[in-house]
C-alpha positions as CSV (number, residue, x, y, z in Angstrom):
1,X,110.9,267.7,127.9
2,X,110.9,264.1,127.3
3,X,112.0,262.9,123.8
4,X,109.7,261.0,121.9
5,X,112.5,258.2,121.2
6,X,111.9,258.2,125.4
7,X,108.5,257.7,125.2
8,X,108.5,254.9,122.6
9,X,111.1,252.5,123.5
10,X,109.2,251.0,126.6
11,X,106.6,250.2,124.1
12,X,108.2,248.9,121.8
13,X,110.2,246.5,124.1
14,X,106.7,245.8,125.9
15,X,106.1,244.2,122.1
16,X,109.3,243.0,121.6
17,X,108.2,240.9,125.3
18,X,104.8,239.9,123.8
19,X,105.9,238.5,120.1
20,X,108.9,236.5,121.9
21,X,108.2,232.6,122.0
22,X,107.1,230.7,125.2
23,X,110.1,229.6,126.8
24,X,111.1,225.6,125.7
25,X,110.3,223.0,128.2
26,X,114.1,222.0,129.4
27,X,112.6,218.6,131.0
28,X,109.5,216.3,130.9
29,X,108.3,215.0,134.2
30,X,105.5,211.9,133.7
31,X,104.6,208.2,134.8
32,X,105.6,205.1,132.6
33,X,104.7,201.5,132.8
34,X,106.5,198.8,131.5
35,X,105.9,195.3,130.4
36,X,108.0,192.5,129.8
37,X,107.0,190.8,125.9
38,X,108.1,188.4,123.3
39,X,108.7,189.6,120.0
40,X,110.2,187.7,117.1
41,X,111.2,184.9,119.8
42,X,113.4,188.0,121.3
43,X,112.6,189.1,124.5
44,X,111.2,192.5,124.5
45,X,110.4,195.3,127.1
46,X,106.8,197.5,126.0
47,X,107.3,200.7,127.5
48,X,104.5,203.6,127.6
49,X,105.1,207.1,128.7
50,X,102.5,209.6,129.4
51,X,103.0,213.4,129.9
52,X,102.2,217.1,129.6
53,X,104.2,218.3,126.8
54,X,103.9,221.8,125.7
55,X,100.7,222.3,127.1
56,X,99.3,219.0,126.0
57,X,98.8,215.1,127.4
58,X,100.8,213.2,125.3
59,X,100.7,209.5,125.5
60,X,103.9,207.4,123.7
61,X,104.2,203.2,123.7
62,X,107.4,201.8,122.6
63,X,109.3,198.7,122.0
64,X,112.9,198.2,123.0
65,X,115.0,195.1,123.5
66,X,116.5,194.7,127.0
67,X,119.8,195.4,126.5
68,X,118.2,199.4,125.9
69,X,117.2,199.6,129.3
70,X,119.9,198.4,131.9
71,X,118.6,198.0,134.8
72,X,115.2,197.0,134.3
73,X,115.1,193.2,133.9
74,X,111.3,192.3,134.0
75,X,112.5,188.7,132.7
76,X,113.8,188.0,136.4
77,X,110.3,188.4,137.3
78,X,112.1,190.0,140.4
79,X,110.0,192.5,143.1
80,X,111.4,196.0,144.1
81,X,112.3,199.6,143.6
82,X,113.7,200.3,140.6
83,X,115.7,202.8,138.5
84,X,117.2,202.5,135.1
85,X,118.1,205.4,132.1
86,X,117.5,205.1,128.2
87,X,120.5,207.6,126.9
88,X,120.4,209.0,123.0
89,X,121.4,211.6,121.4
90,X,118.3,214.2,121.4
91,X,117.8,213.5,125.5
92,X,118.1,211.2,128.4
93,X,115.3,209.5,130.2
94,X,115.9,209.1,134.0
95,X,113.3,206.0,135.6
96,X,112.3,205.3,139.0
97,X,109.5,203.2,139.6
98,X,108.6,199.6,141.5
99,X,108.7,196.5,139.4
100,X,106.1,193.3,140.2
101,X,107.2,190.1,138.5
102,X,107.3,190.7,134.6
103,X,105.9,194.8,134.8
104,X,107.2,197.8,136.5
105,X,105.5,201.4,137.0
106,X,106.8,204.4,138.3
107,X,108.1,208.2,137.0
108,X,110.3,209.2,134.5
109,X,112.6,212.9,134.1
110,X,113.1,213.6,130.3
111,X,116.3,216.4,129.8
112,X,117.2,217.1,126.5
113,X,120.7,217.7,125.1
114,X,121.1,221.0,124.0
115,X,123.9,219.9,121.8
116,X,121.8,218.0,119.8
117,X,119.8,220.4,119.1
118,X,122.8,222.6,118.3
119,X,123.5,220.3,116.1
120,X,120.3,220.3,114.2
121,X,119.6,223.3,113.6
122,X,123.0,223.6,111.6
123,X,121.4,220.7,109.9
124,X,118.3,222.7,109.1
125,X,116.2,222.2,111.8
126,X,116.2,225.2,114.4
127,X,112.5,225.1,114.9
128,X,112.3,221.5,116.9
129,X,109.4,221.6,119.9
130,X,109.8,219.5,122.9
131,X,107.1,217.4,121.6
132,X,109.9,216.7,118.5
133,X,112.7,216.4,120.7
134,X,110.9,214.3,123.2
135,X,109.9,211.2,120.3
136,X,113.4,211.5,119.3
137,X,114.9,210.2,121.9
138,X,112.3,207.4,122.3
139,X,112.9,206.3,118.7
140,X,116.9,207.5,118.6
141,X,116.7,209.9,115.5
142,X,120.4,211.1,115.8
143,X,122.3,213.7,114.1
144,X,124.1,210.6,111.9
145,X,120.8,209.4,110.7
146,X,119.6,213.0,109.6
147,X,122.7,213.5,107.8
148,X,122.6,210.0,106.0
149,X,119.2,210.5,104.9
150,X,120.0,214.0,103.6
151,X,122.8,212.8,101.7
152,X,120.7,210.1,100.3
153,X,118.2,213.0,98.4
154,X,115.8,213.8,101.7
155,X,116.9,217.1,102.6
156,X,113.1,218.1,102.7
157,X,112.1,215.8,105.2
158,X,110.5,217.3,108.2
159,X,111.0,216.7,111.6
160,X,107.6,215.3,111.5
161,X,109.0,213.1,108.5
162,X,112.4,212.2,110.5
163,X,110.0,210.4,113.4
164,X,108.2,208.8,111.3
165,X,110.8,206.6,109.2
166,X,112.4,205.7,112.6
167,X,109.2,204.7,114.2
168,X,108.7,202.3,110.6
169,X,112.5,201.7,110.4
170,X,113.4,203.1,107.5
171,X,117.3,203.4,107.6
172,X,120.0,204.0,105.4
173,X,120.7,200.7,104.4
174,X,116.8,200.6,103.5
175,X,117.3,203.5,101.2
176,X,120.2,202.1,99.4
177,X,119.1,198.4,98.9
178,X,115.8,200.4,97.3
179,X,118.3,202.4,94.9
180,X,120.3,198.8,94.5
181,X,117.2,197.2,92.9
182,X,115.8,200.0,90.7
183,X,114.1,202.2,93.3
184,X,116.0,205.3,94.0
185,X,113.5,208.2,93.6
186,X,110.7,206.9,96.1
187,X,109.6,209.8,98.4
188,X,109.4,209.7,101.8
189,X,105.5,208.4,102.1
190,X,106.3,205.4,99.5
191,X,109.6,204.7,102.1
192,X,107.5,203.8,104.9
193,X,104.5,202.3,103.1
194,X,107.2,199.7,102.2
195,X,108.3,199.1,105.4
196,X,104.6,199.2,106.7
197,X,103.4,196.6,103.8
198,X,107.0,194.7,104.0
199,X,108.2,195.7,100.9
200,X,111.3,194.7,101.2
201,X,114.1,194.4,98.3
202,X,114.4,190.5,99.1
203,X,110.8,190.6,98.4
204,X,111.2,193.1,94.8
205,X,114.4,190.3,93.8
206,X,111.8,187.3,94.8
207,X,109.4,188.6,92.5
208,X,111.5,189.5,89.7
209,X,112.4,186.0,89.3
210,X,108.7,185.1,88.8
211,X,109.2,187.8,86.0
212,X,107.5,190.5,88.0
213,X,110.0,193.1,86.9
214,X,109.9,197.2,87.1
215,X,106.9,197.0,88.8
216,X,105.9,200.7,90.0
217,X,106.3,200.8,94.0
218,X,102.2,201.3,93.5
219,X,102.1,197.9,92.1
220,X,104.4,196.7,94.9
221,X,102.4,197.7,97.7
222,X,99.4,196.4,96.4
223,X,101.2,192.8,96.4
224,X,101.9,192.9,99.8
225,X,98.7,194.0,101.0
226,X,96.7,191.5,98.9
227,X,99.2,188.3,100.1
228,X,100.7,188.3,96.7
229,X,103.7,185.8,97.6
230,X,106.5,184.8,95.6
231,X,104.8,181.3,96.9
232,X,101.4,181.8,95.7
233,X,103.2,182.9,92.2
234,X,105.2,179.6,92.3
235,X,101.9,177.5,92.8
236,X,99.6,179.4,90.2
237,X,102.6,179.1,87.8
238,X,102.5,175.2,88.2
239,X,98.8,175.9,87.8
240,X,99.0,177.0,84.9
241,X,98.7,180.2,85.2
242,X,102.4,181.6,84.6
243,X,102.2,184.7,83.0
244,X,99.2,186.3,84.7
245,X,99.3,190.1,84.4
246,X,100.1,192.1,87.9
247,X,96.6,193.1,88.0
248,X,95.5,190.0,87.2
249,X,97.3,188.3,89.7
250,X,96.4,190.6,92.1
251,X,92.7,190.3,91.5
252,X,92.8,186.3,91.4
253,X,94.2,186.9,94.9
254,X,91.3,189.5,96.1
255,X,88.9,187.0,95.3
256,X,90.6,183.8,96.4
257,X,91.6,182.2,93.4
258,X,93.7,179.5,94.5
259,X,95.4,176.1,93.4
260,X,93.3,173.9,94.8
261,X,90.1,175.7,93.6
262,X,91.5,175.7,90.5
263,X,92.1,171.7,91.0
264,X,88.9,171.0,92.1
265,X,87.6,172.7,89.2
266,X,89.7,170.9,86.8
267,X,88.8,167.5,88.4
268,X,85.2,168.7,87.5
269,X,86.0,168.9,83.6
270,X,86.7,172.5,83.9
271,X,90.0,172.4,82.7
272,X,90.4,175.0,80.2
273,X,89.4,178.0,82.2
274,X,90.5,181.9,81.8
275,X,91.7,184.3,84.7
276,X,88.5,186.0,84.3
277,X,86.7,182.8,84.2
278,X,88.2,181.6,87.7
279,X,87.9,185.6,88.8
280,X,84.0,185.2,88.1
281,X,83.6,181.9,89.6
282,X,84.8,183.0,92.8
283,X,82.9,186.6,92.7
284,X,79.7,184.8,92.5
285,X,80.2,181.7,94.3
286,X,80.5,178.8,91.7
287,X,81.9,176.5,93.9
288,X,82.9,172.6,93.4
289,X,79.6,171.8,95.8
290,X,77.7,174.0,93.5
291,X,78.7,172.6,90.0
292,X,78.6,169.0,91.9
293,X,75.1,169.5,93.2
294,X,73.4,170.8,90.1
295,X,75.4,168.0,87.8
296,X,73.3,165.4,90.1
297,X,70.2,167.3,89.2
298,X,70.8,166.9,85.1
299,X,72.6,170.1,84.5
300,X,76.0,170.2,82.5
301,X,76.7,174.2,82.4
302,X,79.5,175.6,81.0
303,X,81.6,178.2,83.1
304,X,79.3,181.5,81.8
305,X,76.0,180.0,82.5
306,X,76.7,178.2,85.9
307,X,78.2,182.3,86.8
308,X,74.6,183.5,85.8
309,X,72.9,180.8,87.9
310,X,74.8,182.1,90.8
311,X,74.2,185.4,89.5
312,X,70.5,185.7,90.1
313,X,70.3,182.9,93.2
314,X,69.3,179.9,91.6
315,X,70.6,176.6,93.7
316,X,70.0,173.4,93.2
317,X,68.1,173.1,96.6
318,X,65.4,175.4,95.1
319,X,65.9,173.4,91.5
320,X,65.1,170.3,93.8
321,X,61.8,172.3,95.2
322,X,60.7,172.3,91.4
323,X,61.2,168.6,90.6
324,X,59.1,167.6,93.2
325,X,56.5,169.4,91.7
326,X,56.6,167.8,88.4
327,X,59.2,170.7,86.9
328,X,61.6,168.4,86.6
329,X,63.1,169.4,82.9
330,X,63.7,172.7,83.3
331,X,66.7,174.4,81.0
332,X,69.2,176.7,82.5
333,X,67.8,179.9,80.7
334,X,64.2,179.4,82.2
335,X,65.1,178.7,85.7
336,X,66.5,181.7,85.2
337,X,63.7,183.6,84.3
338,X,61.7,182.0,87.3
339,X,64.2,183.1,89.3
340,X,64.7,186.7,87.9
341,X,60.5,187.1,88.2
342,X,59.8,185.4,91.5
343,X,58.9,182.2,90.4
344,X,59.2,179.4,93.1
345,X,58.4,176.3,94.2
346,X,56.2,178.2,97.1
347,X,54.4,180.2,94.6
348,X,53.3,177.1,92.6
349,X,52.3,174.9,95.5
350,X,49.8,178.3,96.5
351,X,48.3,178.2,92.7
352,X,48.2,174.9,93.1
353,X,45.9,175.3,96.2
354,X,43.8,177.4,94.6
355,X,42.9,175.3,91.5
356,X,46.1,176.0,88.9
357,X,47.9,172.7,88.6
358,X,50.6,171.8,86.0
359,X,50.4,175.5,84.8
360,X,53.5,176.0,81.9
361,X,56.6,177.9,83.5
362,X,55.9,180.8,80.9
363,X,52.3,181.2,82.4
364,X,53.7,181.0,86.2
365,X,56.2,184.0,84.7
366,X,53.6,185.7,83.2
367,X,51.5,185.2,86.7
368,X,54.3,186.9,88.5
369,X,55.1,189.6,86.0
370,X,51.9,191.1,86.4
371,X,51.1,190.2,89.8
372,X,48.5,187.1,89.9
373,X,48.9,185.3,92.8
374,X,46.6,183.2,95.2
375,X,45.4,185.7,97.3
376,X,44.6,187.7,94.1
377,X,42.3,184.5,92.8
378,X,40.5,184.2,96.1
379,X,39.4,187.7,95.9
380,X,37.9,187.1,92.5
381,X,35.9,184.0,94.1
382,X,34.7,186.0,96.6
383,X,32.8,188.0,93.2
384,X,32.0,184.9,92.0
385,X,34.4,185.0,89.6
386,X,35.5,180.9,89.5
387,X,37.0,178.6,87.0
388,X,38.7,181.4,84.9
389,X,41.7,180.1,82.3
390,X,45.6,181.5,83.4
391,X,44.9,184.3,80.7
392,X,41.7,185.4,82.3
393,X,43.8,186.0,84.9
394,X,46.1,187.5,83.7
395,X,43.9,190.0,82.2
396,X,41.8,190.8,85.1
397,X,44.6,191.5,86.6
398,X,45.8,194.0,83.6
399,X,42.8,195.5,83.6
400,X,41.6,195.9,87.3
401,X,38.4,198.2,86.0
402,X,37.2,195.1,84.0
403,X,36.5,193.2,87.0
404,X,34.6,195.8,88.5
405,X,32.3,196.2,85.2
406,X,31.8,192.7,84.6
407,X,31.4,191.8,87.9
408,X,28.4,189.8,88.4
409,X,25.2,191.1,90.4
């Protein structure tokens, strides 16, 4: 009689066989090309891979200075086989290929060194995929650098995390200028939005001494990506404008607040103008033309009512279309009004046309508040209806049911 530990331990290795892992790919086999560039005035070499890895197509570009890739020298602009290797710690790339002039093609090996990842899993990281060990030999993510940056506080960072300081070039020396300046408990996502904005710590000293001090790396990012300079401080400051808030300065930047607008205003007589007045002026296009142009047509606006000009579209080639017509002594407020309600020079050549000349710009407002226009005083000619005042019309046009009682047989 068989036992039954006999007849349950081929199933339970048969288990064992089907929870086990897919074996790790020891090698990548795929096709790179390669391009000779200029970078920083440097000469460069743009290399793209492309592979299966783990089951998937996996595409990787890269950018390495020619003394990374002996052998390949597309700078000869030479013609032939070649066959080069790019050795690191996590793996060696083996290249053979044809180059043509200043670009080369041809297939690549990928082996990875099993003591590296020996080596890091006793620094944590026993669960790297080939697809980990592959991009970090292309960006060199050695053992040294994992150990720096766990030293330095990141001892959570993922592998995931590791790749993707090295591929923004967060390093060490990075980390401690950071800590040097004020900065030493930024996570791993603010360390390579620096690097991707250029926050740099010659950048954080720069704007210290414009008195931009313990600014939150927040704050500092949004510098960079609005072109806050340490020169655009410098020039605002001789401006004027020397002790602008960091959202303030940041704003005047959004919306192009710049020296020479701010000169060009001042040579105007707007010389005594806010941060929110110059924010505002931008926003709604009060320009130097703009101020110029209506200042030939009789208007001196201050700052707030030239804004609301812009603000509901009124420009001085429509103002023009009114002085032809004998509106030539309008006020700010009530070309406003025409504006708001529809009001323009169009509208009063067709009333014109049909009989309503020199009508007051509060009856033209009225006319288009409630909807008079020419088409609607032909139709009440067509009943007969002629030679009615501008309040006749605008009650007909109240009360549509009058027109139909009183209309005449």
């Amino acid at each position: 009689m068989r036992s039954l530990l006999a007849i349950g331990t081929p199933t339970v290795m048969l288990a064992a066989l089907a929870l086990s892992p897919a074996p790790q790919q020891q090698t990548v086999e795929g096709r790179w090309d390669a391009e000779a560039r200029s970078w920083d005035d440097q000469s460069r070499v743009q290399l793209d891979l492309r592979a299966e890895i783990d089951g998937r197509r996996s595409h990787h570009g890269n950018t390495f200075r020619t003394e990374e890739l002996p052998g390949l020298d597309l700078w000869s602009r030479g013609a032939g086989p070649v066959q080069f290797q790019l050795t690191r710690e996590a793996g060696t790339i083996a290249f053979t290929g044809e180059q043509e002039g200043d670009e080369a093609s041809g297939r690549f090996v990928w082996t990875r060194s099993d003591r590296f990842v020996e080596r890091m899993a006793g620094l944590g990281y026993s669960g790297l995929t080939t697809r980990d060990l592959f991009s970090m030999t292309l960006l060199d993510v050695t053992t040294g650098f994992v150990t720096a940056m766990q030293e330095r506080g990141y001892r959570a960072a993922t592998a995931r995390d590791l790749i993707r300081m090295r591929i923004h070039g967060v390093s060490a020396e990075f980390v401690d200028g950071l800590a040097e300046a004020g900065y030493d408990d930024l996570s791993i996502d603010d360390l390579v939005r620096f690097r991707i904005h250029g926050v740099s710590v010659d950048y954080i000293t720069a704007m210290a001494g414009y008195g931009y001090t313990d600014l939150s790396g927040e704050e500092l990012v949004r510098f960079r990506i609005h072109r806050v300079t340490p020169e655009y401080v410098e020039t605002m400051a001789a401006a004027g404008f020397d002790h602008l808030t960091a959202d303030d300065i940041v704003r005047m930047r959004i919306h192009g607040v710049s020296p020479q607008f701010i000169e060009q205003l001042g040579e105007l007589g707007y010389t005594d103008l806010s941060a929110e007045d110059l924010r505002k002026a931008r926003i709604h296009g009060v320009s130097a033309d703009f101020i110029h142009d209506m200042a030939g047509l009789g208007f001196e606006l201050s700052m707030d009512e030239l804004v609301q000009m812009r603000i509901h579209g009124v420009s001085a080639e429509w103002v023009g279309g009114f002085a032809g017509l004998g509106y030539d002594d309008l006020s700010s407020s009530t070309l406003r009004r025409m504006r708001i309600h529809g009001v323009s020079p169009d509208f009063v050549r067709e009333m014109a046309a049909v009989g309503y000349e020199s009508v007051p710009t509060e009856t033209l407002i009225r006319f288009r508040i409630h909807g008079v226009d020419a088409d609607f005083v032909k139709e009440l000619e067509e009943h007969n209806f002629t030679g009615l005042s501008a309040e006749d019309l605008v009650q007909a046009r109240i009360h549509g049911d009058w027109m139909r009682r009183s209309r005449r047989p």
